[in-house]
C-alpha positions in Angstrom: 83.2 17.2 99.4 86.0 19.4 99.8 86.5 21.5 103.1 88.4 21.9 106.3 88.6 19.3 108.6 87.2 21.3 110.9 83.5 22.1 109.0 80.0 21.4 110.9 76.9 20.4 109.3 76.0 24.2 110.4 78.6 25.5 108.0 77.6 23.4 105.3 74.1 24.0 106.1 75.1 27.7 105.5 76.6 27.7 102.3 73.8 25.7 100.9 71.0 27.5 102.4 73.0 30.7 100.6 73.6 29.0 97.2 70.0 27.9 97.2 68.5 30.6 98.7 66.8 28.4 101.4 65.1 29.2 104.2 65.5 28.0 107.5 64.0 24.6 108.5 64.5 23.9 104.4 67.4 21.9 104.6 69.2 19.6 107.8 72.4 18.8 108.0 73.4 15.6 109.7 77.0 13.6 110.3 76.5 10.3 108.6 78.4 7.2 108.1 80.5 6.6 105.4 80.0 9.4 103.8 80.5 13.0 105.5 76.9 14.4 105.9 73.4 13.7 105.3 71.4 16.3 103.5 67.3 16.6 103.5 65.7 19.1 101.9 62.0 19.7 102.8 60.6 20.3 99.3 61.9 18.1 96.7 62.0 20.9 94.4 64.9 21.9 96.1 66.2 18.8 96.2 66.2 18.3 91.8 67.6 21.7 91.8 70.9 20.7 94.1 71.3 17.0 92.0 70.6 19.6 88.6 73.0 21.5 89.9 76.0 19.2 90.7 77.5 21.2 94.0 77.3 24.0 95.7 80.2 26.0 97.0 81.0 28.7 99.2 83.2 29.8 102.2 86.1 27.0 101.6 83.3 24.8 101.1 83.0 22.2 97.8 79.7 19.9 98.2 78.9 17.8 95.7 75.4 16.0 95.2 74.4 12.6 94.3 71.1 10.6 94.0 70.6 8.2 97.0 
């Protein structure tokens, strides 16, 4: 992930719901451990379309996925 140290989970909520066009409720953004936030999508659809995909970016924002 590439961002400013100062990101949310909100923000990156933001540019994922936009490059995805989720909904909300679709996708939560959590601070985890060892890496810099958990993602859950609510339909796994989305989910194989974001690992597809690779990353998402957006408003200074670079996520990228991986299978977990």
């Amino acid at each position: 992930m590439r961002a400013p140290p100062s990101v949310t989970a909100k923000d990156v909520e933001r540019v994922l719901a936009d490059e995805f066009g989720l909904r909300s409720g679709e996708i939560a953004v959590s601070l985890h451990f060892r890496e810099a936030f958990l993602l859950k999508f609510k339909h796994h659809r989305h989910y194989e379309e974001a690992v597809k995909q690779g990353f998402a970016k957006g408003q200074g924002i670079e996520v990228h996925f991986i299978q977990w």
